[in-house]
C-alpha positions as CSV (number, residue, x, y, z in Angstrom):
1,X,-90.7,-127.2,-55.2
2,X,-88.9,-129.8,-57.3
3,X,-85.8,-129.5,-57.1
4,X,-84.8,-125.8,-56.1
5,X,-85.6,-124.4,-52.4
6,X,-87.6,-126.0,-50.0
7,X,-90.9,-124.6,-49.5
8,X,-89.8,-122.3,-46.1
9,X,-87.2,-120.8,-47.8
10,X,-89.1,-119.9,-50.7
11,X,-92.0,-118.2,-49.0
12,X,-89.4,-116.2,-46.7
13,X,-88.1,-114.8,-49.6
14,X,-91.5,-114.2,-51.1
15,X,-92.0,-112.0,-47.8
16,X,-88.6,-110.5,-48.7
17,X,-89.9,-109.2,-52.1
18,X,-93.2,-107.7,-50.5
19,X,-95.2,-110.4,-52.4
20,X,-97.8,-113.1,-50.7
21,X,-100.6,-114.8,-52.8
22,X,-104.1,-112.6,-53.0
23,X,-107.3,-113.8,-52.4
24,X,-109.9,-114.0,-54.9
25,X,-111.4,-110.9,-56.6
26,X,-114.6,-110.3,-55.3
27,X,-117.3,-109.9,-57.9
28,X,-118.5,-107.0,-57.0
29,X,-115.2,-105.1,-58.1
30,X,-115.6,-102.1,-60.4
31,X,-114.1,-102.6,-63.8
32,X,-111.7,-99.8,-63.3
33,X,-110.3,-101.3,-59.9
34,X,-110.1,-104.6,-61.1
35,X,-108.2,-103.7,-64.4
36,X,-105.8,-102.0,-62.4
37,X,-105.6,-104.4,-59.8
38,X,-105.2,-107.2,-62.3
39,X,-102.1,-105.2,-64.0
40,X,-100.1,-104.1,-61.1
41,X,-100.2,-107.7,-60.0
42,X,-98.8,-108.5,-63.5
43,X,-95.8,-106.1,-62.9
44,X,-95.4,-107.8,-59.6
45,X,-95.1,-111.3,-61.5
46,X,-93.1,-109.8,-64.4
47,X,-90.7,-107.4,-63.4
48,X,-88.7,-106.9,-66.0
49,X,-92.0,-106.1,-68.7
50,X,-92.7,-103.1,-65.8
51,X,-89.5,-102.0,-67.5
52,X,-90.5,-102.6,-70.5
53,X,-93.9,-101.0,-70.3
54,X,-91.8,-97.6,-69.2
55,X,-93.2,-98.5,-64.9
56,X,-89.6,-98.1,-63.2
57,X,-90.8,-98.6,-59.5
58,X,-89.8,-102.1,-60.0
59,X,-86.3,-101.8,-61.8
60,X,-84.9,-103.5,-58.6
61,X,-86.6,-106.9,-58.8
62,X,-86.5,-109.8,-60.8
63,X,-89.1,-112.4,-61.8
64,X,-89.5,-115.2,-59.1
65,X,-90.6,-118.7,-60.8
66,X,-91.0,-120.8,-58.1
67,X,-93.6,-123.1,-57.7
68,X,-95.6,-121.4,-54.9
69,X,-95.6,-118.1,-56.9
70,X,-96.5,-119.8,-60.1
71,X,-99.6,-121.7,-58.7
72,X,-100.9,-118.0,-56.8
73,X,-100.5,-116.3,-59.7
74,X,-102.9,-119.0,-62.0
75,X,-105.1,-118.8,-58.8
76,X,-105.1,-115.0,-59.0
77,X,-106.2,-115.5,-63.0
78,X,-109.1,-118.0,-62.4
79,X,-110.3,-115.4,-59.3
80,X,-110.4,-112.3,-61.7
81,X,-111.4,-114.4,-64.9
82,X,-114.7,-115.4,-62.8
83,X,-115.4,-111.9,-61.7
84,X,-115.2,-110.0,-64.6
85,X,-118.4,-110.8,-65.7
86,X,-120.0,-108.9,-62.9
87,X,-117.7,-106.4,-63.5
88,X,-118.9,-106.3,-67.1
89,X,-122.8,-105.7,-66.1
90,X,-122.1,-102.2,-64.7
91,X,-119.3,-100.9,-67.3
92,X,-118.9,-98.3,-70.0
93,X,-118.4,-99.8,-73.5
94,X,-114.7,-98.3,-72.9
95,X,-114.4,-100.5,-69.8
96,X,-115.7,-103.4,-71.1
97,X,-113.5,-103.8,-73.9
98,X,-110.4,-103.1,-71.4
99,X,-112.0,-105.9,-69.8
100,X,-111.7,-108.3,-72.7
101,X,-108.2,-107.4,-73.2
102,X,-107.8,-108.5,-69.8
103,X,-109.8,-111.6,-70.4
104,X,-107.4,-112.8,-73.5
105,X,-104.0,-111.8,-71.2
106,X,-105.3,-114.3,-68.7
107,X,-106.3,-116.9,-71.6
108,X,-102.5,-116.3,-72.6
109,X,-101.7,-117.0,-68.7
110,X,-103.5,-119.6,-67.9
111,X,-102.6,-121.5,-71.6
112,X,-98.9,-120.9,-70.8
113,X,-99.1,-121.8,-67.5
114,X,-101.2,-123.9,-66.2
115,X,-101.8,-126.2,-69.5
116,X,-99.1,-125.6,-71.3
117,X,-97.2,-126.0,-68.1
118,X,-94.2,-123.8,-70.1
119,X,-92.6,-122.9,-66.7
120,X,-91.4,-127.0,-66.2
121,X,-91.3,-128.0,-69.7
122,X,-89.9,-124.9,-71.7
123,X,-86.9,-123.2,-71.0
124,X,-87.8,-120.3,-73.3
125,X,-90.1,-119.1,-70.4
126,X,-86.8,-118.6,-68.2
127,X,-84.6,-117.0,-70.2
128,X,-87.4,-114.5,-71.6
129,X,-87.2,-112.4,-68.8
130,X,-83.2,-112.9,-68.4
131,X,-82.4,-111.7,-72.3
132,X,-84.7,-108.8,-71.0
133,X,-83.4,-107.9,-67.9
134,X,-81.3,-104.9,-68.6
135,X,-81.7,-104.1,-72.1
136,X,-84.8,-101.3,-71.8
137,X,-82.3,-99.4,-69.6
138,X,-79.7,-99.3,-71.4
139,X,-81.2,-98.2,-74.1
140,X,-84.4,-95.9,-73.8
141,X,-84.3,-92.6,-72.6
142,X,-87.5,-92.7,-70.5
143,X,-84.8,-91.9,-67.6
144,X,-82.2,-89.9,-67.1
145,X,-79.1,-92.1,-67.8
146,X,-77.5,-92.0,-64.6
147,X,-80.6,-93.5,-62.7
148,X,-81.0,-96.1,-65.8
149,X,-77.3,-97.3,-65.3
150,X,-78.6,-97.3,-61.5
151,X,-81.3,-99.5,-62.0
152,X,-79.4,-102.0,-64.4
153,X,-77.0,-102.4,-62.2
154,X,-79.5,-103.4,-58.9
155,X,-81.2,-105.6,-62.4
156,X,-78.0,-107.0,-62.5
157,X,-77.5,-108.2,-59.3
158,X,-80.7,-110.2,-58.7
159,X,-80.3,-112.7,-62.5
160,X,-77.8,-115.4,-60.8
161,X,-80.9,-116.1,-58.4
162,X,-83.5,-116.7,-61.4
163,X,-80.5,-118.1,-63.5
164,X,-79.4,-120.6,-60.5
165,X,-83.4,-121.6,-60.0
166,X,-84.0,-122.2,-64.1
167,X,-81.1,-124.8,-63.9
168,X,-82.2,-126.4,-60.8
169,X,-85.6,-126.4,-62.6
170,X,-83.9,-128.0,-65.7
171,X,-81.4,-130.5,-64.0
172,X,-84.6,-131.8,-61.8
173,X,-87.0,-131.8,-65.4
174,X,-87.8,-135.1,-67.1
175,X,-86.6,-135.1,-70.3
176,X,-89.4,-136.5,-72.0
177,X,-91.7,-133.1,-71.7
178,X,-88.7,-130.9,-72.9
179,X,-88.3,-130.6,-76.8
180,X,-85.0,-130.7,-77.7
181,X,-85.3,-127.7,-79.5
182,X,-86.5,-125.4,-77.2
183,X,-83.4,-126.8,-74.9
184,X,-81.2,-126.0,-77.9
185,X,-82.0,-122.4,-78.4
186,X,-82.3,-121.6,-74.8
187,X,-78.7,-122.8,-74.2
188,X,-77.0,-120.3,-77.1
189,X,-79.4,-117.7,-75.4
190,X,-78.1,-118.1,-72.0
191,X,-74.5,-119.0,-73.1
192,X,-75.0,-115.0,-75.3
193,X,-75.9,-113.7,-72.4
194,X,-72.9,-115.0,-70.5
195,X,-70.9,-112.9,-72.6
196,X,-72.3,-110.3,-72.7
197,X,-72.6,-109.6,-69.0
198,X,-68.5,-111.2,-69.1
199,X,-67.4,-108.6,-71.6
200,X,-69.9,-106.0,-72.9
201,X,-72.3,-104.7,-69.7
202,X,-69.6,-102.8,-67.9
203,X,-68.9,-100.9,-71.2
204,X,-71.7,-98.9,-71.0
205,X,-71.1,-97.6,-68.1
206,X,-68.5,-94.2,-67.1
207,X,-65.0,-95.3,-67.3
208,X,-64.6,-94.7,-63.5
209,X,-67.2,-97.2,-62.9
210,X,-66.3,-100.2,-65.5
211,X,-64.1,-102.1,-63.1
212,X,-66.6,-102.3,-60.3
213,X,-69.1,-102.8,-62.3
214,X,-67.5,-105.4,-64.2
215,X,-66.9,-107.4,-60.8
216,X,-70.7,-107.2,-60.3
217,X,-71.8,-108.3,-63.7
218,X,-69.2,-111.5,-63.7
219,X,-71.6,-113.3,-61.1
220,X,-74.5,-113.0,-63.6
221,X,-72.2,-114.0,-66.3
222,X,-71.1,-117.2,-64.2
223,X,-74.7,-118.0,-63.2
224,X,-76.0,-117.7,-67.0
225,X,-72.7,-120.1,-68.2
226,X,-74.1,-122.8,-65.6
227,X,-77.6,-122.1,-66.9
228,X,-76.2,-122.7,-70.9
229,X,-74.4,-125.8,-69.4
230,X,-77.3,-127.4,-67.7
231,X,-79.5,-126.7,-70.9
232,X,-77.0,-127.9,-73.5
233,X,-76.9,-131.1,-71.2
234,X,-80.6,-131.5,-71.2
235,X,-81.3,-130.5,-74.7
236,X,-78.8,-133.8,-76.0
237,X,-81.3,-135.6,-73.5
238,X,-84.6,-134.3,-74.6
239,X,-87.3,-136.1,-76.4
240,X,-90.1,-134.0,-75.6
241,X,-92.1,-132.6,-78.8
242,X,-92.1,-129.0,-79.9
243,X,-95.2,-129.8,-82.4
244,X,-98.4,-129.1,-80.5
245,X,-100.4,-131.6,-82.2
246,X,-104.0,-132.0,-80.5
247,X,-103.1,-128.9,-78.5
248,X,-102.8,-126.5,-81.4
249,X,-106.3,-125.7,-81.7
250,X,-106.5,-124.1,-78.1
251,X,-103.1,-122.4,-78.7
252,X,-104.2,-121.1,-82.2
253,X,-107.4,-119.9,-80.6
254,X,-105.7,-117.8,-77.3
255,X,-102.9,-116.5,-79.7
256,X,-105.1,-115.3,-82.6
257,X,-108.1,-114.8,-81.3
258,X,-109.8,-116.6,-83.6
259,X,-112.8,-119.3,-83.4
260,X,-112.2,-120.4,-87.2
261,X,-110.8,-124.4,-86.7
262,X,-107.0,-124.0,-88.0
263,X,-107.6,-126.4,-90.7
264,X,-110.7,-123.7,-92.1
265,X,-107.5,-121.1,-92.1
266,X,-104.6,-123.3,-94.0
267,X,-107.3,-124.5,-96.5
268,X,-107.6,-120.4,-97.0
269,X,-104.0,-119.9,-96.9
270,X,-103.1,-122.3,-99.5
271,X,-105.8,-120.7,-101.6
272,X,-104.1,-117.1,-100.6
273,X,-100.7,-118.7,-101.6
274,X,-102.0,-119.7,-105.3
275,X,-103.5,-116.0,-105.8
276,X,-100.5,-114.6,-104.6
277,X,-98.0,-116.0,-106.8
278,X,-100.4,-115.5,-109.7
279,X,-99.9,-111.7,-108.5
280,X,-96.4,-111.8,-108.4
281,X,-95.7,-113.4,-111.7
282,X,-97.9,-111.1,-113.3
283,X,-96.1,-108.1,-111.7
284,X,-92.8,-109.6,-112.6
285,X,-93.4,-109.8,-115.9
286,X,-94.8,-106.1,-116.4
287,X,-91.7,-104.7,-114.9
288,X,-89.0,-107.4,-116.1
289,X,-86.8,-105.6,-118.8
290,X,-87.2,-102.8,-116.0
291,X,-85.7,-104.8,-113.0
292,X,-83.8,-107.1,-114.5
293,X,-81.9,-105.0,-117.5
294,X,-82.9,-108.5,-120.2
295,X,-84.7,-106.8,-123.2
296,X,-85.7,-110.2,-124.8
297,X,-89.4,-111.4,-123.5
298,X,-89.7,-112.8,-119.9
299,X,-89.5,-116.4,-119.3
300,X,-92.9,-118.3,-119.8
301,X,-93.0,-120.3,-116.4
302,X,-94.5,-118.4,-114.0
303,X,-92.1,-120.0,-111.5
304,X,-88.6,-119.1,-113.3
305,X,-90.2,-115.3,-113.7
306,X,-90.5,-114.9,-110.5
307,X,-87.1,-116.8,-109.4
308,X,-85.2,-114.7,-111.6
309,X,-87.3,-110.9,-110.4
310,X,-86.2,-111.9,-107.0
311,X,-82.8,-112.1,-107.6
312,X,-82.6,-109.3,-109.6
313,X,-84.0,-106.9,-106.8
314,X,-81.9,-109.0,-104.7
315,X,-78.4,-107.9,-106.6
316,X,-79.1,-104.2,-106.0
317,X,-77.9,-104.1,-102.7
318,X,-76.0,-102.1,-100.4
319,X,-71.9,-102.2,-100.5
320,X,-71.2,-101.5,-96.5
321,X,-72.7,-100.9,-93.4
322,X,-72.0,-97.2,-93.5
323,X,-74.2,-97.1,-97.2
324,X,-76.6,-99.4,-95.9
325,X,-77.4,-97.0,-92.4
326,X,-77.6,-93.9,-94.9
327,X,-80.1,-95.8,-97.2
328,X,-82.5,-96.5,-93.9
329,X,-82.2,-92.7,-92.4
330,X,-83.3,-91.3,-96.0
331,X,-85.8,-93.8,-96.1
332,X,-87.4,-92.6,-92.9
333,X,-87.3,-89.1,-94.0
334,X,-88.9,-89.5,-97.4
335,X,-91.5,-91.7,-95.9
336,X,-92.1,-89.3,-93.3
337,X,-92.9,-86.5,-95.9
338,X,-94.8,-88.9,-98.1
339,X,-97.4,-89.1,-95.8
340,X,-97.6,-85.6,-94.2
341,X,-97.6,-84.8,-97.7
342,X,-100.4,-86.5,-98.9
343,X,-102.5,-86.6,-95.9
344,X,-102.6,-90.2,-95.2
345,X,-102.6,-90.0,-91.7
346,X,-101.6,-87.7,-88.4
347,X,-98.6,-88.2,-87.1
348,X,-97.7,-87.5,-83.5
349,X,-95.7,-84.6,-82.9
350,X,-92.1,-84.2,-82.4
351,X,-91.3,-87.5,-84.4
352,X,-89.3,-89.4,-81.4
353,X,-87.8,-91.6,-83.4
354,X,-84.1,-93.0,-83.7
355,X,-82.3,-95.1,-86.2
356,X,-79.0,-96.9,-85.5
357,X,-76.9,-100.0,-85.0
358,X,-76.6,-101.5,-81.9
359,X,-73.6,-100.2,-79.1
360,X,-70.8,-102.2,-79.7
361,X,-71.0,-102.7,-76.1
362,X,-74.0,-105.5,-76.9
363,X,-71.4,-108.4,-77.4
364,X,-73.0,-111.6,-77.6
365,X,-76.7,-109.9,-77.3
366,X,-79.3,-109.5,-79.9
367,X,-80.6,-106.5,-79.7
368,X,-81.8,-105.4,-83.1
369,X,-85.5,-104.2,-83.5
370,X,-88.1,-101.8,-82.9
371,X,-87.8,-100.5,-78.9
372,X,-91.1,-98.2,-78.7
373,X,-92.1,-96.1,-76.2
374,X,-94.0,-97.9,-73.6
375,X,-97.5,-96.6,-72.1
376,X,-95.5,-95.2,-69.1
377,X,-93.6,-93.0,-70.2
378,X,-95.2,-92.3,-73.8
379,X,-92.9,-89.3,-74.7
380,X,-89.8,-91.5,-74.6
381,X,-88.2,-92.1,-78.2
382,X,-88.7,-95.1,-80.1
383,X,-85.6,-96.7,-81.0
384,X,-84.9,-99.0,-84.1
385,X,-81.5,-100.9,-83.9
386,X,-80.7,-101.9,-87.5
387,X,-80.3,-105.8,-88.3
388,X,-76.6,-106.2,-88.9
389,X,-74.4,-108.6,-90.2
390,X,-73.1,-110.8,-87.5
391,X,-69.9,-109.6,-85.7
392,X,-67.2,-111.1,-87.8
393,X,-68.8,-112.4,-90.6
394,X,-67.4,-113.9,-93.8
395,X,-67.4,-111.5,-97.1
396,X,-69.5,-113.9,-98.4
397,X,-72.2,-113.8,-95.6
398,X,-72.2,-110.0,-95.7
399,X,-72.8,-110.1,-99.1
400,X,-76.1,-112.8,-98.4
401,X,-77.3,-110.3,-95.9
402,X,-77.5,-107.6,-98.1
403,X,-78.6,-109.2,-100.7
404,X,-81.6,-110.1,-98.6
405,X,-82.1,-106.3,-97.1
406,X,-81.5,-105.1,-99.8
407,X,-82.5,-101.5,-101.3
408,X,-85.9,-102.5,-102.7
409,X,-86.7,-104.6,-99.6
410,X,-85.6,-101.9,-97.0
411,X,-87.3,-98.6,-99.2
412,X,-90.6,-100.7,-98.3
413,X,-90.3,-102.1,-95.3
414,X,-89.9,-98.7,-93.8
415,X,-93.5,-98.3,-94.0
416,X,-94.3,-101.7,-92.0
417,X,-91.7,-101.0,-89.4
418,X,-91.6,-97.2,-88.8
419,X,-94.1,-94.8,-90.6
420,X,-97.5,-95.0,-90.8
421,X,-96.6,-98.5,-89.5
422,X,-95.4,-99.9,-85.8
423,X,-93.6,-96.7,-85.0
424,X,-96.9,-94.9,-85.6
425,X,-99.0,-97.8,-84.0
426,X,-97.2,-97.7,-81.5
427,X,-96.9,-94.1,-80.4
428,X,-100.4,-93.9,-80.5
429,X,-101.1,-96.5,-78.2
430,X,-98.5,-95.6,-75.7
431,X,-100.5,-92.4,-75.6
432,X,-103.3,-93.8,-75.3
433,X,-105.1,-93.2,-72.0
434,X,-106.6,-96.5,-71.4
435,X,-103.0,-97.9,-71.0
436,X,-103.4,-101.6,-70.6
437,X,-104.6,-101.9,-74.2
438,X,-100.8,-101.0,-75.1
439,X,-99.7,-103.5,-72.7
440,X,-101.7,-106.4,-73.8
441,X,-101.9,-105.4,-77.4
442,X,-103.3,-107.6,-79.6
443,X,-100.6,-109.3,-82.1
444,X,-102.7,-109.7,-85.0
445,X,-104.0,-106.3,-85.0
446,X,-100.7,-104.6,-85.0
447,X,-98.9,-107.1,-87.4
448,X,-102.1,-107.0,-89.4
449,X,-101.0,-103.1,-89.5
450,X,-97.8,-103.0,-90.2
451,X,-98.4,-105.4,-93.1
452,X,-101.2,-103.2,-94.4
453,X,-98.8,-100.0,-93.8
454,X,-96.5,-101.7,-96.3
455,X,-99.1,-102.1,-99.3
456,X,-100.8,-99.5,-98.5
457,X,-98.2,-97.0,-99.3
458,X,-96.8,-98.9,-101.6
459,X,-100.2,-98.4,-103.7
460,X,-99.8,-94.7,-102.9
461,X,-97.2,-94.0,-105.1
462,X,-93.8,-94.7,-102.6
463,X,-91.4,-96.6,-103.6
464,X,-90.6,-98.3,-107.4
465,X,-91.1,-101.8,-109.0
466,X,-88.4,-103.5,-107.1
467,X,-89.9,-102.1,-103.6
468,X,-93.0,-103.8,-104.8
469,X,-91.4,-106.6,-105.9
470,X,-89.6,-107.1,-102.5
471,X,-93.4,-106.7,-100.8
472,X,-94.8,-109.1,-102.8
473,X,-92.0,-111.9,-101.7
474,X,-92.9,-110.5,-98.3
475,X,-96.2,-111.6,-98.6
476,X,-95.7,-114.5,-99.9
477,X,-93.6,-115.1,-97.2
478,X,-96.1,-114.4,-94.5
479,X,-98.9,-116.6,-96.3
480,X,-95.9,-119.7,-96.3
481,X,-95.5,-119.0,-92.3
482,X,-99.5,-119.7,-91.4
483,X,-99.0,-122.3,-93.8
484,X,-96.0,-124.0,-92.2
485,X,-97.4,-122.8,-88.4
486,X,-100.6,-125.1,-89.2
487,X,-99.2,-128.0,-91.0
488,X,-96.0,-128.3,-88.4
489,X,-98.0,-128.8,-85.5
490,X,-101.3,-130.8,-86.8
491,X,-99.9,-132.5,-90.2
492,X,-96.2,-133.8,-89.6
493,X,-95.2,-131.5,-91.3
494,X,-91.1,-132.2,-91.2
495,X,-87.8,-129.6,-91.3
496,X,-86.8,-131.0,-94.5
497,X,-90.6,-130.1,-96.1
498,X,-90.3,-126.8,-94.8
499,X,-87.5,-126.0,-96.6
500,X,-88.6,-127.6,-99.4
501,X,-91.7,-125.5,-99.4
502,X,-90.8,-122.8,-98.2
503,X,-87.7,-122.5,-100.8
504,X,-89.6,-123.9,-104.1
505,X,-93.6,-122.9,-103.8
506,X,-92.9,-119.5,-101.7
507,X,-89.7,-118.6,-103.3
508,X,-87.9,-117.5,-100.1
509,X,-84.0,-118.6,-99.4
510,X,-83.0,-121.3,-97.2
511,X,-82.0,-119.1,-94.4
512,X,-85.7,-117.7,-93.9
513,X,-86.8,-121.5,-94.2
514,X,-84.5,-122.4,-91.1
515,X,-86.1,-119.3,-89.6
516,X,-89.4,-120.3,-90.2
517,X,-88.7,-124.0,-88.9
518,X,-87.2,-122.3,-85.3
519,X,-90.4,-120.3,-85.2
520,X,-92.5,-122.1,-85.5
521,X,-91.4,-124.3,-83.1
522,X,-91.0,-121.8,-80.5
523,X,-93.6,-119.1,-80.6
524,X,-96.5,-120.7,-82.5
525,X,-99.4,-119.3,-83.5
526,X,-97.1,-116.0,-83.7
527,X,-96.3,-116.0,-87.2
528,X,-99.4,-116.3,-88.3
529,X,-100.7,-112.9,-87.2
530,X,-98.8,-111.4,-90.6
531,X,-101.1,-113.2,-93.1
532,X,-104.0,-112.8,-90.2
533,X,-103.5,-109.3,-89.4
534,X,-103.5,-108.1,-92.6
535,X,-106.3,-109.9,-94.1
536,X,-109.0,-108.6,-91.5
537,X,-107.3,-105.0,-91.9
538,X,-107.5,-104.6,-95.4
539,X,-110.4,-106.0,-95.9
540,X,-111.9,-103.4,-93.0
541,X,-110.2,-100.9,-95.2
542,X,-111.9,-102.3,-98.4
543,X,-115.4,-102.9,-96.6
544,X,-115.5,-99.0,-95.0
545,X,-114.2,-97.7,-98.7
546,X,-117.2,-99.4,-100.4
547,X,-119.9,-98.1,-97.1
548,X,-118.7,-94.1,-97.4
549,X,-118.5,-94.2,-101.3
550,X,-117.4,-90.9,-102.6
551,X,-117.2,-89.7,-98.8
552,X,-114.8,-92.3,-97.5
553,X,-111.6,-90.2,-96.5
554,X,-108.2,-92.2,-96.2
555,X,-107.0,-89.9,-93.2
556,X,-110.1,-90.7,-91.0
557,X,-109.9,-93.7,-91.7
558,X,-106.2,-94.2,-90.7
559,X,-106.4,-92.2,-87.8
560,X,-109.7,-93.9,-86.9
561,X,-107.5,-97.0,-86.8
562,X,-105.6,-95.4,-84.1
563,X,-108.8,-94.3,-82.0
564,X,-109.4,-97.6,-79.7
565,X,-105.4,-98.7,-79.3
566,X,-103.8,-102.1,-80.4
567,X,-107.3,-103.9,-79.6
568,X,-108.6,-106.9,-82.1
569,X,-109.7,-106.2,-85.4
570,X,-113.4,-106.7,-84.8
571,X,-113.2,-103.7,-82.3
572,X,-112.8,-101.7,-85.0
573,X,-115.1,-103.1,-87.4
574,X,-117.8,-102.7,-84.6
575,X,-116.7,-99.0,-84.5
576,X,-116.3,-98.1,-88.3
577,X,-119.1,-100.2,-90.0
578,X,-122.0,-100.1,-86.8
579,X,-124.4,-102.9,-87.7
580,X,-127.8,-101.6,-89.0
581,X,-130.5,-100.9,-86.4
């Protein structure tokens, strides 16, 4: 173990968290057995995703990066890859495609891992697991809020040991395989964190408990400020490189899913980028006088129509925080009746679904975002915290935030994030009784949903010209991010071209262009899987339209999409449009 405990110590304490290395699966495992066997050892690696996942017999523990445990648990991925084929010979069609989400989680693993080798060279992988340590529990109500405030506080307890080993990992790291930008953002993560557990953890607890508490939660809070130290050191150090060059093509594949070379997807991209602002100009110009109160004829450029459409839909924006709250709820609701209304699609019943800023007691935590039920406890609400204006921000970065969520934007992304989109989704799939489908869901499948979700209504009837308006810079957004994903890490692409292009030829502001640059140089391929996603789904949806001809219902269709969970695309294109026999 470089540079953290010597090897005794660490396998005592392996022995103290009831964990040893397994042997290989044998091959004549059923599919059942070994699907479970392969997911309860993935709770035992990743504690904190249990949580996540709704599993609470693990609230208690942490996860445990050492070495040792890092090289059983790629052993334990190679041992289950090579059996699942036997496994396969015997199984249901239902088994064998849990199966294959199982195979792509251990591609995932075994990319991160073991060629990727993200536990030495990324910090990101470390503080993962530490931004999510406590936050299901203190915000989901899959238990009853005295045991969840018991089981963040044991959470709490057991980060300075994962904090204390990611520095020792760090300090002991050669620079030259850690990008400076992953170093970067890791340090403000863990320096947040800091102050949060400092200042903001104890709130949430009953004032009679706040002061013990608080004692606790200041040793994780010391712990994370050494962590921020030791990676704000390294990351002024660092010359490793965040661009994946060579690599790419294996990442793209395990992330996506997909065989086509990435090069075959930006050429179609860049195509899809040409269409697209064709679209929106066209669009713009139809509903100009409308949006933008000119009367005399709309500019001739197709670039300056769209510029000044944008802004327009841009300027009607919320005044506060208080109007801006309102605007979502309403939202929710008239989306909500929209579709029972018109029979697009069944929706789970009671709606468990709750919209609202963050506690105040989050200081120096992100924590906005969609927080669904997981597929343990699947009656549990899902939870959307708002994005906010930063604590303390400026009148005239309030006024930019708005302007970018603003009313048309927020009256259509409803659909993407909430209803029939990822709230929906993901209900279903928590319900869903093959459960490891929800926990390994497949990201371009469900962004692909969402997406669709959003146009889909939109063509429906919801919404007005400047919701559309604020879809169609969506999408032209997501087309830029597969675009900027590709060329970043196989073409050189620089920061300063990214915000050229992303500002000029996709018509997005320069704050989403900084976005897009961090993104990309953290999570690739994962903003791809908008463009992706939606591409496959739609053109499922056209493709099954055009086979049922006058028979094609929209309601079976959507909640045929439901039927096999968050699986790939091509599941579903197997199950809707069977190949001739």
């Amino acid at each position: 173990m470089r540079g953290t405990l010597p090897r005794a110590l660490g396998a005592a304490l392996l022995a103290l968290v009831g964990w040893t290395p397994a042997p290989a699966q044998p091959a004549s495992k059923s599919a059942a057995s070994l699907v479970s066997g392969y997911v309860e050892r993935y709770f035992d690696m990743y504690p904190t995703r249990a949580t996540e996942a709704g599993r609470h017999d693990r609230d208690a523990a942490i996860e445990d990066f050492s070495a040792p445990r890092i090289a059983a648990w790629i052993e334990f991925n190679r041992a289950t890859l090579a059996s699942i084929p036997a496994a396969s010979r015997t199984a249901s069609a239902e088994d064998r495609l849990d199966l294959a989400v199982i195979r792509a989680q251990i591609d995932r693993e075994l990319l991160d891992l073991d060629v990727l080798r993200r536990r030495d060279r990324d910090p990101l992988f470390w503080t993962a697991p530490l931004s999510n340590a406590t936050v299901f529990l203190l915000v989901r109500d899959d238990l009853p809020r005295d045991a969840a405030l018991t089981a963040a506080r044991q959470r709490v307890s057991v980060i300075p040991p994962l904090a204390r080993a990611a520095r020792e990992a760090f300090e002991a790291a050669d620079p030259s395989t850690v990008a400076p930008e992953h170093a970067r953002l890791a340090a403000g993560q863990a320096s947040s964190l800091a102050r949060f557990y400092a200042e903001g953890f104890a709130q949430a607890f009953p004032p009679g408990e706040r002061e013990g508490v608080q004692r606790e939660a200041q040793f994780a809070s010391l712990a994370l400020e050494d962590l921020a130290g030791a990676l704000d050191a390294l990351a002024r150090s660092a010359t490793g490189k965040a661009q994946l060059g060579p690599r790419y093509s294996d990442v793209f594949r395990v992330g996506t899913g997909l065989t086509e070379p990435p090069a075959s997807v930006l050429a179609r991209a860049e195509r899809a980028l040409v269409a697209k602002r064709k679209e929106v100009a066209a669009y713009a110009r139809s509903v100009f006088a409308e949006v933008t109160g000119e009367t005399g004829a709309p500019p001739r450029s197709d670039a300056e129509v769209i510029r000044r459409a944008f802004a327009a839909i841009a300027d009607d924006k919320d005044p506060d925080l208080d109007t801006y709250t309102a605007g979502w709820k309403r939202n929710t609701v008239d989306v909500e009746r929209f579709i029972r209304g018109r029979k697009v699609m069944t929706l789970k019943d009671p709606l468990t679904l709750k919209i609202d800023v963050s506690p105040a007691y989050f200081t120096g935590q992100s924590v906005g975002g969609v927080y669904a039920a997981g597929p343990w406890s699947p009656g549990a609400s899902t939870i959307l915290f708002l994005p906010v204006p930063r604590t303390g921000a400026s009148a005239e970065e309030a006024d930019a935030f708005y302007r970018d969520f603003n009313r048309g934007f927020n009256r259509m992304i409803v659909a993407h994030e909430l209803i029939p989109g990822h709230y929906t989704q993901l209900k279903y799939a928590a319900h869903h009784p093959r459960k490891v489908r929800a926990l390994f869901a497949d990201p371009v499948y469900v962004e692909g949903w969402g997406t669709f979700c959003e146009r889909l209504v939109l063509d429906l009837g919801f919404g007005n010209s400047r919701a559309r308006l604020a879809h169609l810079k969506k999408q032209l957004e997501n087309i830029a991010r597969t675009i900027v994903d590709i060329r970043v890490h196989t073409k050189g692409m620089t920061e300063a071209q990214v915000k050229e292009f992303v500002t000029k030829d996709a018509f997005q502001g320069e704050q989403l262009a900084r976005n897009m640059w961090m993104r990309t140089l953290t999570t690739a391929p994962q903003i791809t899987s908008y463009f992706l996603g939606y591409d496959q789904v739609k053109t499922l949806y056209e493709d099954v339209r055009r086979a049922r001809g006058s028979a094609f219902v929209l309601r079976r269709f959507m909640d045929g999409m439901m039927e096999l969970g968050p699986v790939p695309v091509a599941e579903y294109r197997r199950r809707l449009l069977p190949a001739p026999k």
